[in-house]
C-alpha positions in Angstrom: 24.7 -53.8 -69.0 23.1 -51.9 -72.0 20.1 -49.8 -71.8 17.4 -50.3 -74.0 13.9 -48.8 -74.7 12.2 -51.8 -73.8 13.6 -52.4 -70.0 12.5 -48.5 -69.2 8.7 -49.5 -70.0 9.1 -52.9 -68.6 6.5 -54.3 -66.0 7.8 -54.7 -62.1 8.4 -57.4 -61.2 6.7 -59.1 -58.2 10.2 -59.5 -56.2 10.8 -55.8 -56.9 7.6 -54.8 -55.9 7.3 -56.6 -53.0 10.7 -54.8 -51.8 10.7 -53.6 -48.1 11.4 -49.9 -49.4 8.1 -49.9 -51.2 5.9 -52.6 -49.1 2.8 -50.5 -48.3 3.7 -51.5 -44.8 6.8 -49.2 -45.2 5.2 -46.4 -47.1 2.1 -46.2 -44.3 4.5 -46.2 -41.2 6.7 -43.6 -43.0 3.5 -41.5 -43.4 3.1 -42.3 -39.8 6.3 -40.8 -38.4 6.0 -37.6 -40.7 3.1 -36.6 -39.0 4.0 -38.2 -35.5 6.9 -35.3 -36.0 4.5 -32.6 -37.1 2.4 -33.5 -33.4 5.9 -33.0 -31.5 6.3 -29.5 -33.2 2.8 -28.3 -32.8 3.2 -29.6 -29.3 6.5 -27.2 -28.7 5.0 -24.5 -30.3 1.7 -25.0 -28.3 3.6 -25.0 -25.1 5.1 -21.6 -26.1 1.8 -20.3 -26.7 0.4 -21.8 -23.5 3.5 -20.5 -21.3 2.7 -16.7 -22.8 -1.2 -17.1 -21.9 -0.6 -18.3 -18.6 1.8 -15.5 -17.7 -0.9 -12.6 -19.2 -3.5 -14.3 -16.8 -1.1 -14.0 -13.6 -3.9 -12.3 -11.5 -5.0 -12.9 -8.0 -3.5 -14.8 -4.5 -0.8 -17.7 -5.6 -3.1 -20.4 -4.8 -5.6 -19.1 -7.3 -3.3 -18.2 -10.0 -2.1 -22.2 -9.7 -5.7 -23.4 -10.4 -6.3 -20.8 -12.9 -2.7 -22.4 -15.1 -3.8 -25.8 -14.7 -6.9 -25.3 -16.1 -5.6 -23.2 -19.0 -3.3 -26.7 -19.3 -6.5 -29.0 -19.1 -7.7 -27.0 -22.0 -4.7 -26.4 -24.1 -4.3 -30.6 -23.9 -7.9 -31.1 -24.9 -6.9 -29.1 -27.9 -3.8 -31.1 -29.0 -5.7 -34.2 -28.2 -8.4 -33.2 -30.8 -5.6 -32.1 -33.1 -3.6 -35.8 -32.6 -6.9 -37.2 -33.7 -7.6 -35.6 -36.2 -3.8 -36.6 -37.6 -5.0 -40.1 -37.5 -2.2 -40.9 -34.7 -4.6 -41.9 -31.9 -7.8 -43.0 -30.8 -9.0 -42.1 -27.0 -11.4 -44.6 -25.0 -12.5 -43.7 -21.3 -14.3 -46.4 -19.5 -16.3 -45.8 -15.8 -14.5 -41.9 -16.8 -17.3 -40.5 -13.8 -15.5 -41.6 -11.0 -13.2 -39.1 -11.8 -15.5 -36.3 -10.5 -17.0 -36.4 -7.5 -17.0 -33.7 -4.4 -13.9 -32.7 -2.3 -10.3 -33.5 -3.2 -9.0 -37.1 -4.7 -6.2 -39.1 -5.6 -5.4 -39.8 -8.6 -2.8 -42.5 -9.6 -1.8 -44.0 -12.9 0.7 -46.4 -14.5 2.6 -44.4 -17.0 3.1 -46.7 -20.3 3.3 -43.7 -23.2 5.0 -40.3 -23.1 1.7 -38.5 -23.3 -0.1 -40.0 -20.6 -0.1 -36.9 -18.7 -2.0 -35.8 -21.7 -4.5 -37.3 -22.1 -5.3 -37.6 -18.5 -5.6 -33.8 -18.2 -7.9 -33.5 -21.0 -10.2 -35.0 -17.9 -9.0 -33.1 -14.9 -9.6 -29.3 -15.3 -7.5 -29.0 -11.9 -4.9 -31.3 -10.7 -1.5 -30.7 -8.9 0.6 -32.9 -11.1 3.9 -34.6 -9.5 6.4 -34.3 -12.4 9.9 -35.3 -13.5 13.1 -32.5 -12.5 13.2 -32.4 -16.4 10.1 -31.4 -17.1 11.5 -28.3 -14.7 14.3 -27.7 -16.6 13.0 -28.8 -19.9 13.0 -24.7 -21.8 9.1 -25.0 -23.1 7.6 -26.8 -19.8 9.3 -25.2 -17.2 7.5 -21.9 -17.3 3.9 -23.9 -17.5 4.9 -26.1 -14.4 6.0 -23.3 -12.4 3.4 -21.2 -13.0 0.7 -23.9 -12.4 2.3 -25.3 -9.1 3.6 -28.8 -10.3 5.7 -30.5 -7.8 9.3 -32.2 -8.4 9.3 -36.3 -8.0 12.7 -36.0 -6.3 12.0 -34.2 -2.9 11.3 -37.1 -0.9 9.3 -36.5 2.6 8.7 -32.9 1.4 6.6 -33.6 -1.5 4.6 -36.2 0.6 3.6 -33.1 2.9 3.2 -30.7 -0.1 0.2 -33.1 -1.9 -1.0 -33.8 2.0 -1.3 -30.0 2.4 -3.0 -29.2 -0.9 -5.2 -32.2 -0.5 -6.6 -30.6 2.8 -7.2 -26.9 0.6 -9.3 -29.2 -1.4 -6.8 -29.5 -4.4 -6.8 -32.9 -6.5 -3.7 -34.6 -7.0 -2.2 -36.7 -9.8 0.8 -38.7 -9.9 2.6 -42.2 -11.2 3.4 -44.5 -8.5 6.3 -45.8 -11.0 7.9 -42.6 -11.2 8.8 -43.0 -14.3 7.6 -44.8 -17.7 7.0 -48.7 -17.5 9.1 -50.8 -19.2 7.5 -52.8 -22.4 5.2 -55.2 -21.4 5.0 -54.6 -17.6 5.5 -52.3 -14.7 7.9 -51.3 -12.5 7.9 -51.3 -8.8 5.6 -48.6 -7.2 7.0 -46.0 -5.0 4.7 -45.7 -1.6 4.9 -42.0 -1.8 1.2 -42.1 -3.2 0.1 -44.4 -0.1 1.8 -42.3 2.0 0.0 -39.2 0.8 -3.6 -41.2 1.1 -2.9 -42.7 4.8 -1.8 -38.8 5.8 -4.6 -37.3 4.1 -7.2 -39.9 5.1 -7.8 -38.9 0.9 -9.5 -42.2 -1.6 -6.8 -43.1 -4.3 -8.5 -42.8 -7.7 -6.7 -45.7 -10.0 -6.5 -44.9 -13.6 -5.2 -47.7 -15.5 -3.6 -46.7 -19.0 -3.4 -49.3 -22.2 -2.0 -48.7 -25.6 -1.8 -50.8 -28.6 0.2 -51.3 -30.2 2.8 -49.8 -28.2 3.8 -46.1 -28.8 6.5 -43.8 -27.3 7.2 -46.3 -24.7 10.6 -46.1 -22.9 13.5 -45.9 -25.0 11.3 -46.3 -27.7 12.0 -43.5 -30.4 9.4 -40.7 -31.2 9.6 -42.1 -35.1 9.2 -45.8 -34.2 6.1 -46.1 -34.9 3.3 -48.7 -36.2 1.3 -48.8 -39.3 -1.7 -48.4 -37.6 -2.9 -45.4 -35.1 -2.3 -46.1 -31.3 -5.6 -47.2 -29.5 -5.5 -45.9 -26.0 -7.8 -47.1 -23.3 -8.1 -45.3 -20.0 -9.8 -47.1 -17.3 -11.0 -45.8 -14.0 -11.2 -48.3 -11.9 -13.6 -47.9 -8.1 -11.5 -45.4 -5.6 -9.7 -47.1 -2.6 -10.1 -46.0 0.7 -7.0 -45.5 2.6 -8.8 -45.8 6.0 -9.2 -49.8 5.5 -5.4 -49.7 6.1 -5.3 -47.7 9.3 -6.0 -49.6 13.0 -4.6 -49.6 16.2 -2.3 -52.7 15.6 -0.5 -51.1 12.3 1.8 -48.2 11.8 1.7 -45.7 9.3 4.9 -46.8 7.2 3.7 -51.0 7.7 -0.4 -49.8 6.2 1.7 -47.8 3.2 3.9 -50.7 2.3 0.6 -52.9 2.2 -1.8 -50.2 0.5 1.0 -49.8 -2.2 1.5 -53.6 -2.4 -2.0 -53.9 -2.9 -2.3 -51.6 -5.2 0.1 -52.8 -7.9 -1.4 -56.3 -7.3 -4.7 -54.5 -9.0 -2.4 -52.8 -11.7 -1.2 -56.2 -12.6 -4.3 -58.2 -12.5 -5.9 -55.6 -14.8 -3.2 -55.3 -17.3 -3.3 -58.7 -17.3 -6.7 -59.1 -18.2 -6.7 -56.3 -20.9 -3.5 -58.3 -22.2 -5.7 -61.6 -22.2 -8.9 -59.2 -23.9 -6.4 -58.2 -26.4 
């Protein structure tokens, strides 16, 4: 092939143009995932931060230094939140968001589509014992926060049932993901009865938060840098608080009214994920 003057000022053509490598598509989900990557480092760095503040404010009785972290968290996460915003990454929607206060302890539950749903959730509960991963204990920039703030391990069976029961009764909230772990794409796993178990020994109401995203984002298995053209639109919904109480009588055992309050309450997970799938 020779090289003339002529091909180097030559117009593109359409095929070359419309070439995946420089479809705007490409280019604006490339964009996407740069600053997707610059989130996950202001996020490390943040937690650094937040791990250093939380140790200078180490004052006072064990109970109240707890409180005291998780509220430094709650702000911290309202800060990134902002900042993920402001990236263009995300957009934030809260509907019925004031059942979540209220006097005395609660419940809180929610499915657990994204990676940063314990995010987001936070930036609304300035105190909340969280029930979190073993890695999030081991994990070198978290484990320091969730020490310091009280955060229990998913993995300790009976003994974190009593541990949520117990701070329930000190008039401590509560958070946790009946699935344990992220939902697959496009559904939800089976819930785990620790969080009926906790209501029915507590006599506490369960506060269901159900969590949407679209288009999906930092779902399981999905990586950090798959990501959509678009910015995720995330939709938090606080649906009315169930009393545990309705489950308890004189004909039913404890382990037979947690098996049907956590039957029940996937049934309302699915049948409102369902409906926001249909809305969609």
């Amino acid at each position: 092939m020779t090289f003339t003057p002529e091909a180097a000022t030559a117009p593109v053509s359409p095929r070359a143009a419309s070439h995946p490598l420089w479809s705007p598509r490409r280019l604006a989900r490339g964009w996407r995932a740069l600053r997707t990557g610059v989130a996950f480092v202001s996020f490390g760095v943040g937690a650094i931060v937040v791990g250093v503040i939380i140790r200078l404010a180490a004052r006072g009785a064990p109970a109240y230094r707890e409180v005291r972290a998780q509220r430094i968290v709650h702000r911290a996460f309202r800060v990134f939140t902002l900042w993920v915003t402001c990236l263009g990454l995300l957009r934030t929607s809260w509907i019925d968001a004031q059942r979540l206060s209220g006097g005395g302890a609660r419940l809180f539950v929610a499915n657990h589509p994204t990676l940063i749903d314990i995010v987001l959730l936070l930036t609304r509960l300035p105190q909340a014992d969280c029930i979190v991963k073993t890695a999030a204990r081991r994990n070198p920039l978290m484990r320091a926060i969730v020490a310091r703030a009280g955060y229990l391990a998913n993995d300790e069976g009976d003994g974190v049932v009593e541990a949520c029961a117990a701070r329930i009764a000190a008039g401590r909230s509560v958070l946790l993901f009946p699935e344990g772990t992220r939902s697959p794409l496009g559904g939800l796993r089976r819930f785990q009865r620790g969080a009926a178990h906790i209501a029915l020994r507590s006599g506490c109401a369960i506060v269901p938060i159900v969590i949407t995203c679209r288009p999906p984002t930092l779902f399981k298995g999905q990586p950090w840098h798959d990501v959509s053209d678009r910015r995720a639109q995330y939709v938090l919904r606080v649906v009315e608080p169930i009393n545990p109480a309705r489950y308890l009588n004189a004909d039913t055992s404890l382990p037979v009214a947690a098996r049907r309050l956590t039957a029940d309450l996937q049934a309302l997970y699915e049948q409102r994920l369902a409906a926001d799938e249909e809305y969609q």
